[in-house]
N, CA, C and O atoms as a Tinker XYZ file with bonds, in Angstrom:
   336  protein
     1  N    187.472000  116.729000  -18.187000    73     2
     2  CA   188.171000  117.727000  -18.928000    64     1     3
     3  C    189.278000  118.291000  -18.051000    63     2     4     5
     4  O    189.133000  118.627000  -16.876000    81     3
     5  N    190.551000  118.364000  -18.852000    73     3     6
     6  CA   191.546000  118.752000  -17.679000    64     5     7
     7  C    191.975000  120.397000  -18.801000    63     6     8     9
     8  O    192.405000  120.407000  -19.954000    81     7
     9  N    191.708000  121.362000  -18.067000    73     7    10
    10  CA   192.565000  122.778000  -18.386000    64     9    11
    11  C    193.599000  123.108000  -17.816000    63    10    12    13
    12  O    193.855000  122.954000  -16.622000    81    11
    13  N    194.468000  123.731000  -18.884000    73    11    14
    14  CA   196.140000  123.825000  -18.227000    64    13    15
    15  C    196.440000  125.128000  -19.354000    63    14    16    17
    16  O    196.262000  125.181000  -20.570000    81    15
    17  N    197.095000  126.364000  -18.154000    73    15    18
    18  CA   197.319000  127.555000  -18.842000    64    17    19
    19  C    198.813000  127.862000  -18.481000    63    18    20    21
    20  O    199.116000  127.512000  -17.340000    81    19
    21  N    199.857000  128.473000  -19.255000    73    19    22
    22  CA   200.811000  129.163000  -19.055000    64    21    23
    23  C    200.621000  130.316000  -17.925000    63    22    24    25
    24  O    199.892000  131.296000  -18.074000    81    23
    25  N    201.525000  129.989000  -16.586000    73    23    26
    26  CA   201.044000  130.965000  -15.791000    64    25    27
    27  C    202.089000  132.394000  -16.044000    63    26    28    29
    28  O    202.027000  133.381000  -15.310000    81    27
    29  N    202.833000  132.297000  -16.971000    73    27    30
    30  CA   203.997000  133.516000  -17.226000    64    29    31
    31  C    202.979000  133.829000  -18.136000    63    30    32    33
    32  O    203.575000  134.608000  -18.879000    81    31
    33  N    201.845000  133.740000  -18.568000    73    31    34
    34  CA   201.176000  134.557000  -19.757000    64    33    35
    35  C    199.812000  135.260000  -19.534000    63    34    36    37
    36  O    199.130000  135.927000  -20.312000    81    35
    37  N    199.546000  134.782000  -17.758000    73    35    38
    38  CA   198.724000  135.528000  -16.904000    64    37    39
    39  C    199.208000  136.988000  -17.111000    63    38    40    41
    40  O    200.346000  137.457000  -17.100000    81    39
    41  N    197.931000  137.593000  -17.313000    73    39    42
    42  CA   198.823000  139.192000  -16.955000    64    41    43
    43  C    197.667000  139.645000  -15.889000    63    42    44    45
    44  O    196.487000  139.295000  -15.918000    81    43
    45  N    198.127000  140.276000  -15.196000    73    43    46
    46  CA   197.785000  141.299000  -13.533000    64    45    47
    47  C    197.632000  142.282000  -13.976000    63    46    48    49
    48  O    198.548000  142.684000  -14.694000    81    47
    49  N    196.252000  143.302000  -13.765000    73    47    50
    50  CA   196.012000  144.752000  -13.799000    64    49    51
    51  C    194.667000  144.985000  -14.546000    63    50    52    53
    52  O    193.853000  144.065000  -14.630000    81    51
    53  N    194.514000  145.773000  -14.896000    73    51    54
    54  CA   192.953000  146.424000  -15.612000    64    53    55
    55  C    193.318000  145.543000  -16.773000    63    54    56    57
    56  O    194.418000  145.328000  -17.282000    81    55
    57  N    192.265000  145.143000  -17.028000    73    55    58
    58  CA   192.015000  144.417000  -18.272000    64    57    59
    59  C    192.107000  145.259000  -19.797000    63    58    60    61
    60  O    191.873000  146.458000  -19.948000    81    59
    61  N    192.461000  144.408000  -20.731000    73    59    62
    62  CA   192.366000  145.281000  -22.289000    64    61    63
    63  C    191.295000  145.040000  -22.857000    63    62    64    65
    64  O    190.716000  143.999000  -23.167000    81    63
    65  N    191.004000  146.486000  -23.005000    73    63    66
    66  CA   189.370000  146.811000  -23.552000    64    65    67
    67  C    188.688000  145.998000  -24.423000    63    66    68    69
    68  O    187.457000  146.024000  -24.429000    81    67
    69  N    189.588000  144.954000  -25.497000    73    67    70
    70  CA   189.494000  144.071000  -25.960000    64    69    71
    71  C    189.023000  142.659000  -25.979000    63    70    72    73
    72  O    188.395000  142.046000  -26.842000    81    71
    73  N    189.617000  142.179000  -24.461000    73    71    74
    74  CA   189.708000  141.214000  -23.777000    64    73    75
    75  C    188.001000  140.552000  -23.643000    63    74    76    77
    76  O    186.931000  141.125000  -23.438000    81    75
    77  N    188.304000  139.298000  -23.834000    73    75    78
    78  CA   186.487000  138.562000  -23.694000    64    77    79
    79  C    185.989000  138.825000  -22.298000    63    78    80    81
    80  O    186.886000  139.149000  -21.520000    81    79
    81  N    184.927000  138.772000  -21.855000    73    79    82
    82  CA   184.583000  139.018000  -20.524000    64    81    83
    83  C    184.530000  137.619000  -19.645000    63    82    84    85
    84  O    184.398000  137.597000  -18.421000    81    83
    85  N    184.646000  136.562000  -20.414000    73    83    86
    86  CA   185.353000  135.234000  -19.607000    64    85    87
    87  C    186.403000  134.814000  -19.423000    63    86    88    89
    88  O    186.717000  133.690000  -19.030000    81    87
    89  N    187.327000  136.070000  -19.812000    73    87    90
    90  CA   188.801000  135.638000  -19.763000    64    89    91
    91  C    189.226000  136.476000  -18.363000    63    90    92    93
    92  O    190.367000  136.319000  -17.928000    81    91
    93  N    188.663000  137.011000  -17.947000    73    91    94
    94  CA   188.853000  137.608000  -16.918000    64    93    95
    95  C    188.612000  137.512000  -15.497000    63    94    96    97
    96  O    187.411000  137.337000  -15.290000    81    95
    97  N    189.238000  137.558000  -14.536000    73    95    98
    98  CA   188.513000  137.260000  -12.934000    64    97    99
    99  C    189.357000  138.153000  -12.175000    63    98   100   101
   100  O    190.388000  138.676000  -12.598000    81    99
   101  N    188.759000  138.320000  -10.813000    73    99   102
   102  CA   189.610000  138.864000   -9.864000    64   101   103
   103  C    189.474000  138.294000   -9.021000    63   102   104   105
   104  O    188.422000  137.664000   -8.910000    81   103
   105  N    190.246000  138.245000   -8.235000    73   103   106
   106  CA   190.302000  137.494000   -6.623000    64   105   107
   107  C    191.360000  138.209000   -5.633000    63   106   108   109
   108  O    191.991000  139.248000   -5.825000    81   107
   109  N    191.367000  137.304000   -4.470000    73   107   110
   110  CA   192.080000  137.843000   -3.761000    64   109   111
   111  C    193.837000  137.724000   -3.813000    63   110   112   113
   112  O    194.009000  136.507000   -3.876000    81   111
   113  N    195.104000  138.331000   -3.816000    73   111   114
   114  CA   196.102000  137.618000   -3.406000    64   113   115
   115  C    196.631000  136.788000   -2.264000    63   114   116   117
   116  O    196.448000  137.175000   -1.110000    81   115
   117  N    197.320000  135.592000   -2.538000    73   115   118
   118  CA   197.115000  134.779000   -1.365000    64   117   119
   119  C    198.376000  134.974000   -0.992000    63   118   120   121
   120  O    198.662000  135.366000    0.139000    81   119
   121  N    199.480000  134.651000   -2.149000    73   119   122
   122  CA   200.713000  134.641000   -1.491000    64   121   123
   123  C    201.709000  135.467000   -2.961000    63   122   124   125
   124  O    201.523000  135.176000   -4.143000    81   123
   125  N    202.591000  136.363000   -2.521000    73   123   126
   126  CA   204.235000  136.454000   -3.635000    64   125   127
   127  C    205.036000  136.230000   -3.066000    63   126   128   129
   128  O    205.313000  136.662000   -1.947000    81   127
   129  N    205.781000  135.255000   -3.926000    73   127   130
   130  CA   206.751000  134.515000   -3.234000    64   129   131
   131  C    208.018000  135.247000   -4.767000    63   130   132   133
   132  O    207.977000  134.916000   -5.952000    81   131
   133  N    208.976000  136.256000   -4.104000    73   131   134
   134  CA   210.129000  136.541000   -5.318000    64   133   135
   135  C    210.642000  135.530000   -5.321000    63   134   136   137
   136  O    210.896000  135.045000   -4.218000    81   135
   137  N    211.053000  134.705000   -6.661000    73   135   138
   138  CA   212.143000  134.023000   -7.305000    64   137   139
   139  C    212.800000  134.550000   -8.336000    63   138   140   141
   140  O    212.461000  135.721000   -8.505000    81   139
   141  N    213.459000  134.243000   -8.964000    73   139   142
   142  CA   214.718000  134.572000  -10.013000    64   141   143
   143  C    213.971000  133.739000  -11.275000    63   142   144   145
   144  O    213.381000  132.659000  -11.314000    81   143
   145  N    214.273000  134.728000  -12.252000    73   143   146
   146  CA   213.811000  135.820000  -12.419000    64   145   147
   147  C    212.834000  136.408000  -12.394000    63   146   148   149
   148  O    213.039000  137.491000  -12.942000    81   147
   149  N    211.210000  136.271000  -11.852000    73   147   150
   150  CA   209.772000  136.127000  -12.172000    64   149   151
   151  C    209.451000  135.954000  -10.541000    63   150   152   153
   152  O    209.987000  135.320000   -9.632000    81   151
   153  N    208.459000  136.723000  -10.628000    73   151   154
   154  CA   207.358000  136.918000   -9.072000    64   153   155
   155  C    206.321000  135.516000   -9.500000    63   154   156   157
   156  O    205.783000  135.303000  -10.587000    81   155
   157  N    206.284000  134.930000   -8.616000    73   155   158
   158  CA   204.942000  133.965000   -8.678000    64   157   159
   159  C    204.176000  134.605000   -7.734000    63   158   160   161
   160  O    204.599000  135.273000   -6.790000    81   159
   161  N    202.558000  134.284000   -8.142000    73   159   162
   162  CA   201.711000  135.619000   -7.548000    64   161   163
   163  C    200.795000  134.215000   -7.243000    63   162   164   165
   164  O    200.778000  133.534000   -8.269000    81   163
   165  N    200.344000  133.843000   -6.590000    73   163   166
   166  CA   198.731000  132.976000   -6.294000    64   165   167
   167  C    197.791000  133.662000   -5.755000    63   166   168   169
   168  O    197.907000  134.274000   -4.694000    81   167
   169  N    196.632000  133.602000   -6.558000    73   167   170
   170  CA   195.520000  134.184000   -6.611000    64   169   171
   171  C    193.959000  133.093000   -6.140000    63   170   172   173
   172  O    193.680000  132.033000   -6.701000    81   171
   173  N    193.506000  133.455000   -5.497000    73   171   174
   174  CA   192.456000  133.242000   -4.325000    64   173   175
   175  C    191.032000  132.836000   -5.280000    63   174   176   177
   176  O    189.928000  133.193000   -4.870000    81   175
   177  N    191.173000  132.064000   -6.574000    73   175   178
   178  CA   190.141000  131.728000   -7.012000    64   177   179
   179  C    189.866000  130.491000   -6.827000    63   178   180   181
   180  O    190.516000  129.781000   -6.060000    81   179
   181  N    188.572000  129.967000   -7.715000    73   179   182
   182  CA   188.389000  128.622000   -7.971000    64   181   183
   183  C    188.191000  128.688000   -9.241000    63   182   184   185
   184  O    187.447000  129.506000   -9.783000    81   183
   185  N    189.155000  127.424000  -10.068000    73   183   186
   186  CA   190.571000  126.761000   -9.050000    64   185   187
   187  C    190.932000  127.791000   -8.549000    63   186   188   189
   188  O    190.083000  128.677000   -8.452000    81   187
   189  N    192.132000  128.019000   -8.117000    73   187   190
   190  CA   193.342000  128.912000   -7.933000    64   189   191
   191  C    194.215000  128.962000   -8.847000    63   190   192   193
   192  O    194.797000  127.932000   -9.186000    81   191
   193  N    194.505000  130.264000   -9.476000    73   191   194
   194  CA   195.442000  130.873000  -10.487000    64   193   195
   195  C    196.873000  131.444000  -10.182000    63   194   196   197
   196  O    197.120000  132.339000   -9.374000    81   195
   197  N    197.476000  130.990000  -10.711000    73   195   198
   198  CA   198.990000  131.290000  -10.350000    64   197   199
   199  C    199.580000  132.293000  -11.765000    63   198   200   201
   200  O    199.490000  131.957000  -12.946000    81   199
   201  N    200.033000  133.255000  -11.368000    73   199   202
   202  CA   200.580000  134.043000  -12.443000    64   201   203
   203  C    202.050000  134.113000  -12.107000    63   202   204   205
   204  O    202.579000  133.837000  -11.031000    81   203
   205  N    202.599000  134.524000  -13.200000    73   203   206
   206  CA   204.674000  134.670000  -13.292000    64   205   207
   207  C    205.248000  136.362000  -13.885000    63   206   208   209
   208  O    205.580000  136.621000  -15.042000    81   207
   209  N    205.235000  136.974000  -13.140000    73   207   210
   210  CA   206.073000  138.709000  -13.897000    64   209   211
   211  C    206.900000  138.822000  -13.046000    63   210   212   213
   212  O    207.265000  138.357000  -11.966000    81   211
   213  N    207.198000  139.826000  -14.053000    73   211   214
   214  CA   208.493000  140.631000  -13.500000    64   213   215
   215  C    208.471000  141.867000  -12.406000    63   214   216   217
   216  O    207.676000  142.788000  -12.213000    81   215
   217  N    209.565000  141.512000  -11.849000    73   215   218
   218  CA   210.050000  142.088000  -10.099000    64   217   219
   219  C    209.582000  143.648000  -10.586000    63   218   220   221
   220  O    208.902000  144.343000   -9.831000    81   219
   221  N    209.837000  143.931000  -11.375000    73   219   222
   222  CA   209.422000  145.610000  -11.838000    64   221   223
   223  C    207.827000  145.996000  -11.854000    63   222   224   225
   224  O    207.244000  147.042000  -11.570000    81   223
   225  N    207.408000  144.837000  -12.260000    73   223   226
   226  CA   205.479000  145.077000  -12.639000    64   225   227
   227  C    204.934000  144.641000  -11.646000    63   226   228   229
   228  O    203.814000  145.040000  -11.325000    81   227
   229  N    205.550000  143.800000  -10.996000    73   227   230
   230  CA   205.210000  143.871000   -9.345000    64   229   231
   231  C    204.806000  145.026000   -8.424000    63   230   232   233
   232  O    203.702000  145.213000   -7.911000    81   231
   233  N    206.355000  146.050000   -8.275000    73   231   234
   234  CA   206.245000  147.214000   -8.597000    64   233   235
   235  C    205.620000  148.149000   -8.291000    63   234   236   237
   236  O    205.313000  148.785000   -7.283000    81   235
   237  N    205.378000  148.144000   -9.969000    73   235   238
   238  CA   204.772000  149.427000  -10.558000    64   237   239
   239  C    203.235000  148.918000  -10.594000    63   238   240   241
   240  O    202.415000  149.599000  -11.210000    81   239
   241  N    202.741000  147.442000   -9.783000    73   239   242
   242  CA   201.061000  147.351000   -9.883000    64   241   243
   243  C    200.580000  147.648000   -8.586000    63   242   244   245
   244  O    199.396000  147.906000   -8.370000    81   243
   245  N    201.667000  147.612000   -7.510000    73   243   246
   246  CA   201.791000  147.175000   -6.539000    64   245   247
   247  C    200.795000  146.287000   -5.510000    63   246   248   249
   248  O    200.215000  146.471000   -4.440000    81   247
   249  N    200.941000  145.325000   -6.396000    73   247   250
   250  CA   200.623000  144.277000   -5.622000    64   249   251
   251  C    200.987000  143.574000   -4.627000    63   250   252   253
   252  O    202.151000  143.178000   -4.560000    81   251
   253  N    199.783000  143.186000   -3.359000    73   251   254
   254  CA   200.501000  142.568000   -2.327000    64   253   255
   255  C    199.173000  141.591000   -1.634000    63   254   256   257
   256  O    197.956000  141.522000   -1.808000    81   255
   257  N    200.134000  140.950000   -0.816000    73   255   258
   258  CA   198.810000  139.915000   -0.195000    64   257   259
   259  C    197.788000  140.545000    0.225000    63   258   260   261
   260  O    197.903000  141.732000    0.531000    81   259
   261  N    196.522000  139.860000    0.334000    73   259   262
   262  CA   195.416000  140.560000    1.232000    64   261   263
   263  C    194.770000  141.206000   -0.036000    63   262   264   265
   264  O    193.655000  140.740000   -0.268000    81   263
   265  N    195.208000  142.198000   -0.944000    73   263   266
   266  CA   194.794000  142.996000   -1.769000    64   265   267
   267  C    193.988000  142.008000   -2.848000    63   266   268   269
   268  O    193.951000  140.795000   -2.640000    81   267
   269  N    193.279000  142.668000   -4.136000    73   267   270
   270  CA   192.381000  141.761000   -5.162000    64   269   271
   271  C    193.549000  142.445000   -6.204000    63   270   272   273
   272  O    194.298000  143.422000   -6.192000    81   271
   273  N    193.136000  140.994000   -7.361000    73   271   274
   274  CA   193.890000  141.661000   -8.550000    64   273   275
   275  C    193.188000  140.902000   -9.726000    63   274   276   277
   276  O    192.636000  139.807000   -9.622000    81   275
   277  N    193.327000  141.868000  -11.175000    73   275   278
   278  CA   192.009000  141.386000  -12.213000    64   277   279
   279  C    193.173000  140.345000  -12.861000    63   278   280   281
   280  O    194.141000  141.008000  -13.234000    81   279
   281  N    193.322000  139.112000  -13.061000    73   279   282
   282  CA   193.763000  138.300000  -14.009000    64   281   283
   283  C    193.285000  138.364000  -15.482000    63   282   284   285
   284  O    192.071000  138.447000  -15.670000    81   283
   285  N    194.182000  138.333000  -16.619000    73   283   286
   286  CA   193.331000  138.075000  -17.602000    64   285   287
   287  C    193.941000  136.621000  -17.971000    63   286   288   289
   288  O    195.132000  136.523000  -17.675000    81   287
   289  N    193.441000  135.633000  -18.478000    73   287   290
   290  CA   194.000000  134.492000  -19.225000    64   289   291
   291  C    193.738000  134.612000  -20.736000    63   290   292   293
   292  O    192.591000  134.548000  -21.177000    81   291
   293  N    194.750000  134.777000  -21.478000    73   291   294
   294  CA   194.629000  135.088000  -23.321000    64   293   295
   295  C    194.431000  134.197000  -23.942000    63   294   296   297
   296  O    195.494000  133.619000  -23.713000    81   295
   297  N    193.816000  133.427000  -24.714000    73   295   298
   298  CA   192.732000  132.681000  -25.594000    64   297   299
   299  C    194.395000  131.479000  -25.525000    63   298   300   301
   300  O    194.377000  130.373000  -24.985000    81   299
   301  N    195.308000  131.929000  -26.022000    73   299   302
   302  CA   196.322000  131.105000  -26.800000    64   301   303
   303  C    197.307000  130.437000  -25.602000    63   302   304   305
   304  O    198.364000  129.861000  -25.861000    81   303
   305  N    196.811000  130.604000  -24.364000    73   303   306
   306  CA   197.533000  130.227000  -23.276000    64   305   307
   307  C    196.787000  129.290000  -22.163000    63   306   308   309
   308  O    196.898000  128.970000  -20.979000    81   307
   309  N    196.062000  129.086000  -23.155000    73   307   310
   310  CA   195.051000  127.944000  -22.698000    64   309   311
   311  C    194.951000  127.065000  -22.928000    63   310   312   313
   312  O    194.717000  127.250000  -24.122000    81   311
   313  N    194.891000  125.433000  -22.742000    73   311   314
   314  CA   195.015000  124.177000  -23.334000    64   313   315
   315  C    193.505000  123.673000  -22.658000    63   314   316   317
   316  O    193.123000  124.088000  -21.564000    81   315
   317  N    192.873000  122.895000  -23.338000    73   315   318
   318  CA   191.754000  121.771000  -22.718000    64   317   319
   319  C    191.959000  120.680000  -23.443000    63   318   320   321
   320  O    192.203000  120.701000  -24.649000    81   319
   321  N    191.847000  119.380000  -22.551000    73   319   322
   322  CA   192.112000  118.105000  -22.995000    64   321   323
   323  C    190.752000  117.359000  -22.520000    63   322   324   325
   324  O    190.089000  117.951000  -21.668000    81   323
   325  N    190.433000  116.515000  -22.842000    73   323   326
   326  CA   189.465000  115.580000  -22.415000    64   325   327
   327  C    190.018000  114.668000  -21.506000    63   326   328   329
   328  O    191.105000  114.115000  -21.675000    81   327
   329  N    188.908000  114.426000  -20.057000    73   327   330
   330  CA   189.468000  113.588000  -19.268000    64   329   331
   331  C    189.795000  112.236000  -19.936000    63   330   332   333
   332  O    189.528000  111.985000  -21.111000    81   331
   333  N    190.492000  111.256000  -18.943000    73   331   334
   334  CA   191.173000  109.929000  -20.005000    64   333   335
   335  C    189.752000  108.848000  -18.814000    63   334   336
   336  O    189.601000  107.637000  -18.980000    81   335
């Protein structure tokens, strides 16, 4: 089985009260690396999760290496395929 998620649809911060309780993880930050236009954030799980925001929500979460951060992954930004 191969899973493949939109990492610009990762969102960083307290989770919505809503949210399934398997859509969620925290880990550590490993690395932010700023690019144009979108922060890539890699996150210290298994696998390892890569998220994409903006230089502002960066910010205002203030996130930084070393620190933990709650990922959520949203139902519709998720793909599973069967291995070939």
């Amino acid at each position: 089985m191969h899973i493949f998620y939109r990492p610009e649809d990762v969102v960083l911060g307290t989770p919505a009260p809503d949210a399934p309780a398997g859509a969620n993880l925290t880990a550590q930050i490993t690395q932010v690396l700023p690019t144009r236009p979108l922060v890539r954030i890699s996150l210290a799980s298994d696998p390892p999760v890569t998220a994409l925001m903006l230089h502002r929500d960066l910010e205002r979460l203030r996130l930084r290496v070393g620190t933990s951060a709650t990922a959520t992954l949203p139902a519709a930004s998720v793909r599973v395929f069967p291995a070939t």
